[in-house]
PDB file of N, CA, C and O in Angstrom:
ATOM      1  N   UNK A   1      -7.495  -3.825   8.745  1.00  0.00           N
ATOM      2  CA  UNK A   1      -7.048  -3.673   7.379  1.00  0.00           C
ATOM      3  C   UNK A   1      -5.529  -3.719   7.350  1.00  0.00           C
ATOM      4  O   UNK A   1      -4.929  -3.287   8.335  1.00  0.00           O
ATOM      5  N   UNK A   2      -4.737  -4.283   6.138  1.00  0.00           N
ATOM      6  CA  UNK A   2      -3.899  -4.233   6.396  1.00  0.00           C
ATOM      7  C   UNK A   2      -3.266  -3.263   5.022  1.00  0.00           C
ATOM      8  O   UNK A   2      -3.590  -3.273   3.834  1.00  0.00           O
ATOM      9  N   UNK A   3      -2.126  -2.367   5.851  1.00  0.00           N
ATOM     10  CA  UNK A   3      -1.257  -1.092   5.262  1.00  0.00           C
ATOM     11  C   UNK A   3       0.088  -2.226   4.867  1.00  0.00           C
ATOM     12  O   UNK A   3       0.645  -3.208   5.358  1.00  0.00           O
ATOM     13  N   UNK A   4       0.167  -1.298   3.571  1.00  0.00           N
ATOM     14  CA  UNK A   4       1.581  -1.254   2.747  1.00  0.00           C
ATOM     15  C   UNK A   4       2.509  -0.001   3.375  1.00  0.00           C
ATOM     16  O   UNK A   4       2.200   1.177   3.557  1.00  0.00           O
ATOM     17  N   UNK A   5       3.450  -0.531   3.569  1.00  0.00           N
ATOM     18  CA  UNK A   5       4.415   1.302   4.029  1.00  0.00           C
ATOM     19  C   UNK A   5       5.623   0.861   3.722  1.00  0.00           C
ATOM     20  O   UNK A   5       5.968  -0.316   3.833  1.00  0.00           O
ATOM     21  N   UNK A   6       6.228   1.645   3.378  1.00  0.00           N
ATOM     22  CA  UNK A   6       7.200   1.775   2.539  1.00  0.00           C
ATOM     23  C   UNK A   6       8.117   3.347   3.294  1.00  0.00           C
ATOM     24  O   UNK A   6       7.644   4.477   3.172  1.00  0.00           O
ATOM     25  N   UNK A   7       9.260   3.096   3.931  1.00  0.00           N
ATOM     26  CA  UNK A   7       9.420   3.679   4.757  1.00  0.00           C
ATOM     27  C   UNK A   7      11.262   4.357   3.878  1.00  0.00           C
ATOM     28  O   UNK A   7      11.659   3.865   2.821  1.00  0.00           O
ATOM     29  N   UNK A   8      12.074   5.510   4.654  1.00  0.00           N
ATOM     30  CA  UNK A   8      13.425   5.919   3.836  1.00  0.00           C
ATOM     31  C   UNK A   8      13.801   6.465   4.926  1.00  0.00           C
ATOM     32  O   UNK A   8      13.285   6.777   5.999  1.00  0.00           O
ATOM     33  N   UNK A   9      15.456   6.554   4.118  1.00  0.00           N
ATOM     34  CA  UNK A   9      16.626   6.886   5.290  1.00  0.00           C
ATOM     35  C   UNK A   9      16.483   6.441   6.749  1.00  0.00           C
ATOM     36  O   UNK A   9      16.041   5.294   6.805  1.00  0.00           O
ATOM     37  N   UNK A  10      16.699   6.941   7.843  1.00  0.00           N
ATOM     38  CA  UNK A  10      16.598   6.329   9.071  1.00  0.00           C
ATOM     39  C   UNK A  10      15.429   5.736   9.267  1.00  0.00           C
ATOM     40  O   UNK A  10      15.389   4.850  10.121  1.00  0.00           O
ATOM     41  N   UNK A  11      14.647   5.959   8.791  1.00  0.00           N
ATOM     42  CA  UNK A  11      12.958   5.116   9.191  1.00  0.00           C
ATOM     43  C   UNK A  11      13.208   3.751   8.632  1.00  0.00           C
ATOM     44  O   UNK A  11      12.540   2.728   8.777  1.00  0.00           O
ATOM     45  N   UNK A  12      14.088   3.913   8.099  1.00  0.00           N
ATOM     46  CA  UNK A  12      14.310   2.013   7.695  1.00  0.00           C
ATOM     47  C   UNK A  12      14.077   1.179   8.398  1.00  0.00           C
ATOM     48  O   UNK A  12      13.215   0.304   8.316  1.00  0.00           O
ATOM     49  N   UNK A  13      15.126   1.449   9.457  1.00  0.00           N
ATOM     50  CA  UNK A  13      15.100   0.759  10.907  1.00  0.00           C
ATOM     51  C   UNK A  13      13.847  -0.029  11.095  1.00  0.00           C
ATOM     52  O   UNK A  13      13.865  -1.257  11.009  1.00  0.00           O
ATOM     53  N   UNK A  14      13.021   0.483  11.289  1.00  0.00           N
ATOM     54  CA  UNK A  14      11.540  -0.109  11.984  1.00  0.00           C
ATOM     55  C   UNK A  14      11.199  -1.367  11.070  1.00  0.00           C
ATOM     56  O   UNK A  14      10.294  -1.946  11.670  1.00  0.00           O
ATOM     57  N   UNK A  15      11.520  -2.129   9.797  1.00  0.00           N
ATOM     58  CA  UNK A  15      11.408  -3.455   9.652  1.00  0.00           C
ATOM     59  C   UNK A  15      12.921  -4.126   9.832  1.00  0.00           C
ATOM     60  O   UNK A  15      14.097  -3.765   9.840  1.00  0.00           O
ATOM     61  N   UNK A  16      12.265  -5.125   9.946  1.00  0.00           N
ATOM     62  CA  UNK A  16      13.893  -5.935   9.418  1.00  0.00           C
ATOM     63  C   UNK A  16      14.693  -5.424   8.085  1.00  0.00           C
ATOM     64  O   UNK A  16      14.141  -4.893   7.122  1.00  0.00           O
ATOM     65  N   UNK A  17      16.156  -5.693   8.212  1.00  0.00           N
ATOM     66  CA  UNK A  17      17.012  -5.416   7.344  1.00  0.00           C
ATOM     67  C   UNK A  17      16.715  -6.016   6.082  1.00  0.00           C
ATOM     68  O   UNK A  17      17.072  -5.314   5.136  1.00  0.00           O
ATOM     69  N   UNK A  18      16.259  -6.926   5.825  1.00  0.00           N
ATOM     70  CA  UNK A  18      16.339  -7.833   4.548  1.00  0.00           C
ATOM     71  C   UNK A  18      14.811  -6.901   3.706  1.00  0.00           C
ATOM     72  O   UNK A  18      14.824  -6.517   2.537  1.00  0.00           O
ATOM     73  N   UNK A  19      13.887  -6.763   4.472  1.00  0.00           N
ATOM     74  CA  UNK A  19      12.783  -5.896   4.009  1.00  0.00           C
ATOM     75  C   UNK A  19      13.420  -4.840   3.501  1.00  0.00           C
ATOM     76  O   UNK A  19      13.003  -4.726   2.348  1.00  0.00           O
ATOM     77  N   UNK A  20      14.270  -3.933   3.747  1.00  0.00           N
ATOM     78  CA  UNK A  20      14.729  -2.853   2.939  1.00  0.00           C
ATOM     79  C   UNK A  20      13.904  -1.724   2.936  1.00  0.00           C
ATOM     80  O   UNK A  20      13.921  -1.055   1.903  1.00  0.00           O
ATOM     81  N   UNK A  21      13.050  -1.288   4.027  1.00  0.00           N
ATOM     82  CA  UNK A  21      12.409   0.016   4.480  1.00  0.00           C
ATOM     83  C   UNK A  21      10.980  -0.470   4.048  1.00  0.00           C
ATOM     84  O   UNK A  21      10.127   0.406   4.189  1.00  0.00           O
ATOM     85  N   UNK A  22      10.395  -2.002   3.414  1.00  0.00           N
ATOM     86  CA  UNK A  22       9.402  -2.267   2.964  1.00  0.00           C
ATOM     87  C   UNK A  22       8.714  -2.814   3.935  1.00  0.00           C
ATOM     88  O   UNK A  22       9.552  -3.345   4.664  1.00  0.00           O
ATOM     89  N   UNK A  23       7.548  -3.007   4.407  1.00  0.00           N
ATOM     90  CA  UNK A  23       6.746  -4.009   5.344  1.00  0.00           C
ATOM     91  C   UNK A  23       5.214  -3.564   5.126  1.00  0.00           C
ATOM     92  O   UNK A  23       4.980  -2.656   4.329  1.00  0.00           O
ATOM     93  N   UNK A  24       3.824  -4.401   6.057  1.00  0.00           N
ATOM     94  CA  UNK A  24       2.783  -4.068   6.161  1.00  0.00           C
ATOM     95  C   UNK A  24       2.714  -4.019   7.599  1.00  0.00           C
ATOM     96  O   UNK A  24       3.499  -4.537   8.394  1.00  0.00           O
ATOM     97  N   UNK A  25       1.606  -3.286   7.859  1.00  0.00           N
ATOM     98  CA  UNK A  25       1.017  -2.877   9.505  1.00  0.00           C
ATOM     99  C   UNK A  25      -0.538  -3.392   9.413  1.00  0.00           C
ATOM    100  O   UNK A  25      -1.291  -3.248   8.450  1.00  0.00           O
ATOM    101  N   UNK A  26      -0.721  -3.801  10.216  1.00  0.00           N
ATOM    102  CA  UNK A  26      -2.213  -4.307  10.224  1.00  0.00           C
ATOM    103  C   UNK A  26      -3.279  -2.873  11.558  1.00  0.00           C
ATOM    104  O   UNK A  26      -3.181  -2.603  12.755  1.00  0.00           O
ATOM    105  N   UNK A  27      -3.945  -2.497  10.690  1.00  0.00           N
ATOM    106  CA  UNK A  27      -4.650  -1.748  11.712  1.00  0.00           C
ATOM    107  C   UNK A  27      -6.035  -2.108  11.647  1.00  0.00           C
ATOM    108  O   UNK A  27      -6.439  -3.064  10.985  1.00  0.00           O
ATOM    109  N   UNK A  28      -6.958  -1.158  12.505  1.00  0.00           N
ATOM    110  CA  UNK A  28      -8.486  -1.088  12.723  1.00  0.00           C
ATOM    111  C   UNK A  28      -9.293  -0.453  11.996  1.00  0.00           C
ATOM    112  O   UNK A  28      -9.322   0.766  12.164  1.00  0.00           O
ATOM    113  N   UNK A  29     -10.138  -1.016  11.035  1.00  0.00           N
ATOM    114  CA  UNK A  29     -10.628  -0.086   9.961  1.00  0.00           C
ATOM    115  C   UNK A  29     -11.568   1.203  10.640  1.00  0.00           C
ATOM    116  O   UNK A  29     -12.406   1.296  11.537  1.00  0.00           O
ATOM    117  N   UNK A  30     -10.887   2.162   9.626  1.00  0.00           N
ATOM    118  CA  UNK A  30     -11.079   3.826  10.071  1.00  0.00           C
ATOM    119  C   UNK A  30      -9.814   4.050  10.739  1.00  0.00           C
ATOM    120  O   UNK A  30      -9.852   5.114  11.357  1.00  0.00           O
ATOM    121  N   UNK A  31      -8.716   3.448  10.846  1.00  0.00           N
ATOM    122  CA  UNK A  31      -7.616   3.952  11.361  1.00  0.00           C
ATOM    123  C   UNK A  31      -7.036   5.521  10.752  1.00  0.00           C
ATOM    124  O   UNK A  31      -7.270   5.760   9.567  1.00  0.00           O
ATOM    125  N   UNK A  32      -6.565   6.178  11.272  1.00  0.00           N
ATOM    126  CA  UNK A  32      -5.556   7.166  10.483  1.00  0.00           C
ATOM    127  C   UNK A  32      -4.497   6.981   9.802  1.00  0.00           C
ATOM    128  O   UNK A  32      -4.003   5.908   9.452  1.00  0.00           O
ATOM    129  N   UNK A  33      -4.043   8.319   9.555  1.00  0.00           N
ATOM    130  CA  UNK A  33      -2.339   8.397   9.214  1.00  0.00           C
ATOM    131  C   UNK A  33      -1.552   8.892  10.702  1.00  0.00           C
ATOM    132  O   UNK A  33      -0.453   8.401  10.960  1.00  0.00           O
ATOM    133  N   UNK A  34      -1.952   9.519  11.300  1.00  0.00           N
ATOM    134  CA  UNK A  34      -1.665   9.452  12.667  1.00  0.00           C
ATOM    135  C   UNK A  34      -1.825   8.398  13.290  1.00  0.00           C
ATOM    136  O   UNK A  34      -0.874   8.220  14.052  1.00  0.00           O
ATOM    137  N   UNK A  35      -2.772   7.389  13.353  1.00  0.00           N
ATOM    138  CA  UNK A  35      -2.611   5.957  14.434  1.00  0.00           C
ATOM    139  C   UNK A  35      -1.385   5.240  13.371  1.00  0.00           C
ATOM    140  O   UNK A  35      -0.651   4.649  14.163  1.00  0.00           O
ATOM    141  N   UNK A  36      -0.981   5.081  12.341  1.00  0.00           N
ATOM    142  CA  UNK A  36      -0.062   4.459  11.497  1.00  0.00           C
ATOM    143  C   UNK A  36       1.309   4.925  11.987  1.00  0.00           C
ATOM    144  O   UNK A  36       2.232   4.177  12.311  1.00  0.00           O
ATOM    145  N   UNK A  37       1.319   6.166  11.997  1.00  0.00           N
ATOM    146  CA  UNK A  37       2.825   6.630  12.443  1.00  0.00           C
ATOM    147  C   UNK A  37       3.024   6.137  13.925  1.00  0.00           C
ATOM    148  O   UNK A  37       4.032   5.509  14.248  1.00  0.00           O
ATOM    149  N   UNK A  38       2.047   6.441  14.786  1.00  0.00           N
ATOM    150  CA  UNK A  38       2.301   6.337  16.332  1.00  0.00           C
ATOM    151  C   UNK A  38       2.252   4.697  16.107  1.00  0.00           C
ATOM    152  O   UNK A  38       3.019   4.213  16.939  1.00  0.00           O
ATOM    153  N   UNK A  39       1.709   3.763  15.388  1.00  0.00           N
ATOM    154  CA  UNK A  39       2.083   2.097  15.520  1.00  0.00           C
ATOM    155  C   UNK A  39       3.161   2.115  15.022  1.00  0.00           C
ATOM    156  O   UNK A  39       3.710   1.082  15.406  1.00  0.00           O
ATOM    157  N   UNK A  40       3.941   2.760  14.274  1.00  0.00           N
ATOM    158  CA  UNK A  40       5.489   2.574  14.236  1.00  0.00           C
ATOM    159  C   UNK A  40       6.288   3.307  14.620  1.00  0.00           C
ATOM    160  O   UNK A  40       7.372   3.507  14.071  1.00  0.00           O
ATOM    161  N   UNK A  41       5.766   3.991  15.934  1.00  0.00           N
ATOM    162  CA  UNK A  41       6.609   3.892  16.823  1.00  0.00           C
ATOM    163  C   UNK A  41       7.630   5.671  16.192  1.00  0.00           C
ATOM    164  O   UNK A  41       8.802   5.882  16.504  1.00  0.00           O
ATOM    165  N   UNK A  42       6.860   6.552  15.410  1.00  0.00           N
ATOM    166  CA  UNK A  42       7.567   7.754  14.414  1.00  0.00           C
ATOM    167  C   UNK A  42       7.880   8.748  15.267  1.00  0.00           C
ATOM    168  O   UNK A  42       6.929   9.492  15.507  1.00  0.00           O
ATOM    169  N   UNK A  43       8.900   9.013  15.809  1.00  0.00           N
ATOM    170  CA  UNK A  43       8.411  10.605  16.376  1.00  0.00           C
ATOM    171  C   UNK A  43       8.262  11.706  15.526  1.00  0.00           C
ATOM    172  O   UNK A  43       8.946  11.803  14.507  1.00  0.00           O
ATOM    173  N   UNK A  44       7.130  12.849  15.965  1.00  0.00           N
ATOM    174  CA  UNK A  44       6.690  13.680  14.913  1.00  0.00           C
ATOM    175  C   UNK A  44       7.462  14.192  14.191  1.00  0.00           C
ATOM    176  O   UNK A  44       7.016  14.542  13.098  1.00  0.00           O
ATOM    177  N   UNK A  45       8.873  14.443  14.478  1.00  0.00           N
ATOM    178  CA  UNK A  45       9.577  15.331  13.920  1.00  0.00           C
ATOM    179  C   UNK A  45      10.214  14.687  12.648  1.00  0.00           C
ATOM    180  O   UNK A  45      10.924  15.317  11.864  1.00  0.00           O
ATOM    181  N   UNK A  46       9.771  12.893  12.480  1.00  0.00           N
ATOM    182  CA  UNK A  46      10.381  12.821  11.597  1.00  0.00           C
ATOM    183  C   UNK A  46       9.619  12.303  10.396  1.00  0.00           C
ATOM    184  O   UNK A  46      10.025  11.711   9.396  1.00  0.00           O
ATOM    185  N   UNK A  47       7.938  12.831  10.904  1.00  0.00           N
ATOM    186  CA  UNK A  47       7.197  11.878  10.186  1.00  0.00           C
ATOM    187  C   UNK A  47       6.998  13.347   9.376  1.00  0.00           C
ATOM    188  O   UNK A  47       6.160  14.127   9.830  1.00  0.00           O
ATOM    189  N   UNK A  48       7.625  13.651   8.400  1.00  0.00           N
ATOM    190  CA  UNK A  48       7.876  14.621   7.286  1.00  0.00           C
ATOM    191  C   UNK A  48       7.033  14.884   6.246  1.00  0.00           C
ATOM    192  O   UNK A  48       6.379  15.907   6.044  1.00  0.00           O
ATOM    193  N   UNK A  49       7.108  13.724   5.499  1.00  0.00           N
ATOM    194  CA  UNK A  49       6.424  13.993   4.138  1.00  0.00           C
ATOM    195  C   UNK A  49       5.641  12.247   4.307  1.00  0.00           C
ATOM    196  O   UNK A  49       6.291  11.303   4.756  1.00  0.00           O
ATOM    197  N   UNK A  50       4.362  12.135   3.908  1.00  0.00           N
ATOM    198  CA  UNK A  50       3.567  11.438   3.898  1.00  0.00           C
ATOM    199  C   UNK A  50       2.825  11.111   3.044  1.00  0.00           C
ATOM    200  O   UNK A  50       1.713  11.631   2.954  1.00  0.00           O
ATOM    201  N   UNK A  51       3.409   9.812   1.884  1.00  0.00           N
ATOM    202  CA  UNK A  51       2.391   9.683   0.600  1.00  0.00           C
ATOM    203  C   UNK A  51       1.324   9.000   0.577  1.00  0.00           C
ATOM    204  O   UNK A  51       1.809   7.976   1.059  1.00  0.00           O
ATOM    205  N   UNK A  52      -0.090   8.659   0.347  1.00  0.00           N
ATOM    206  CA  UNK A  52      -0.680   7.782   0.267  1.00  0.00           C
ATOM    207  C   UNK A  52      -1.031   8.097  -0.761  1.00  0.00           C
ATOM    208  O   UNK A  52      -1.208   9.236  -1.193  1.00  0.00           O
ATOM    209  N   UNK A  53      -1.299   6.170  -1.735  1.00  0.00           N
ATOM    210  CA  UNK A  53      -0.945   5.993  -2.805  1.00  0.00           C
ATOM    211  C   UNK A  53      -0.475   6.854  -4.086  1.00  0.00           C
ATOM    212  O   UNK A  53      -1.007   6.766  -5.193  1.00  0.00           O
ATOM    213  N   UNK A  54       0.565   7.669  -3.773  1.00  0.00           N
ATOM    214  CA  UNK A  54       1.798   8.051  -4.425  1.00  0.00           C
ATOM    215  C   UNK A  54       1.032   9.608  -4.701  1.00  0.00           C
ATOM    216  O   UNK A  54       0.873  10.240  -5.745  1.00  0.00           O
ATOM    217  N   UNK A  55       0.714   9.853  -3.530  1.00  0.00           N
ATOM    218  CA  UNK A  55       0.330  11.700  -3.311  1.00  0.00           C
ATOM    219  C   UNK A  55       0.802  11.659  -1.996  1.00  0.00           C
ATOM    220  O   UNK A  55       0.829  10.853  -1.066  1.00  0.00           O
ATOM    221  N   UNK A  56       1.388  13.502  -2.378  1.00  0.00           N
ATOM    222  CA  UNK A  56       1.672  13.179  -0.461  1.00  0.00           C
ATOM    223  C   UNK A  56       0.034  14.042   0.197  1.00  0.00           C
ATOM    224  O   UNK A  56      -0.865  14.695  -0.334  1.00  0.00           O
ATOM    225  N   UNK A  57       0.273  13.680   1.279  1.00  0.00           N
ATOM    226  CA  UNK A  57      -0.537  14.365   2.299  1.00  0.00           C
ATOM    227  C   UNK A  57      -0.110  14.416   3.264  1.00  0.00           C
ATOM    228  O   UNK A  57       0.463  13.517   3.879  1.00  0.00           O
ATOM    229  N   UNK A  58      -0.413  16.023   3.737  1.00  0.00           N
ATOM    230  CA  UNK A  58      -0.597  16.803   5.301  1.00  0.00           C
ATOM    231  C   UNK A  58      -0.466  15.717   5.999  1.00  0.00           C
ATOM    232  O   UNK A  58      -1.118  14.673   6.041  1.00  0.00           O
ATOM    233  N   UNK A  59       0.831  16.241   6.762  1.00  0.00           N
ATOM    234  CA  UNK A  59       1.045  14.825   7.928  1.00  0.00           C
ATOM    235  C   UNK A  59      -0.453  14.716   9.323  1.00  0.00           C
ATOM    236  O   UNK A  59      -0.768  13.837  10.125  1.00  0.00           O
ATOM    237  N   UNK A  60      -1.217  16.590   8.887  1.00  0.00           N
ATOM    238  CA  UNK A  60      -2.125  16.444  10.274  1.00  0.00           C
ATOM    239  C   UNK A  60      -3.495  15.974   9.472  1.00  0.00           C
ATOM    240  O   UNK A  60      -4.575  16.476   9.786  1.00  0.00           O
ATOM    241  N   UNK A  61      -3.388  14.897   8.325  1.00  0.00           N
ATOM    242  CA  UNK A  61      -5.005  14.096   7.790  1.00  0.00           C
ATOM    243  C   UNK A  61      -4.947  13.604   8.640  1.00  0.00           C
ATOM    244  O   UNK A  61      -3.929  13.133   9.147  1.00  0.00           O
ATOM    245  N   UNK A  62      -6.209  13.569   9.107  1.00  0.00           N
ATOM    246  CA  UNK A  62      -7.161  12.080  10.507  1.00  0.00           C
ATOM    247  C   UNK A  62      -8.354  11.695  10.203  1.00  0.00           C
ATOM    248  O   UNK A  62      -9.214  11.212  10.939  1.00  0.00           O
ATOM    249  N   UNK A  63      -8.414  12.151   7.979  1.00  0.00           N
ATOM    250  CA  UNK A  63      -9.855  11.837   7.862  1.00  0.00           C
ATOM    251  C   UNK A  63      -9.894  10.041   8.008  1.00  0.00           C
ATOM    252  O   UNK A  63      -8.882   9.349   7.903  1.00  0.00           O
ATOM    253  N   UNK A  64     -11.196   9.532   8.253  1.00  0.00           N
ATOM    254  CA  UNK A  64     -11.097   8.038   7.708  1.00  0.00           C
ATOM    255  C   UNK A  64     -12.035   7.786   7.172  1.00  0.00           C
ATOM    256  O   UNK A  64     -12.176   6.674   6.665  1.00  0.00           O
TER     257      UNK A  64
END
């Protein structure tokens, strides 16, 4: 399946510059929000606040 993420401040980094903190990730359906962060590469401390589709959620969801 493929994820929309939409990323801020230093997490920008992880697409190209011209994307502007915007890109998609392609994962394995039933993936998490934990396999999403660890494919880009997040360390925990900065994976903070976590919206999916424009709610946040508990960075520790692993429902799928």
């Amino acid at each position: 399946m493929r994820i929309e993420v939409r990323l801020f401040a230093s997490l920008r980094d992880r697409f190209p510059d011209d994307a502007r903190g915007r890109g998609s990730v392609e994962l394995d359906e039933g993936a998490t929000l934990g396999d999403l962060i660890e494919r880009l590469e997040i360390p925990d401390p900065l994976a903070q606040m976590v919206l999916v589709d424009g709610l946040q959620e508990p960075r520790s969801r692993e429902e799928r």
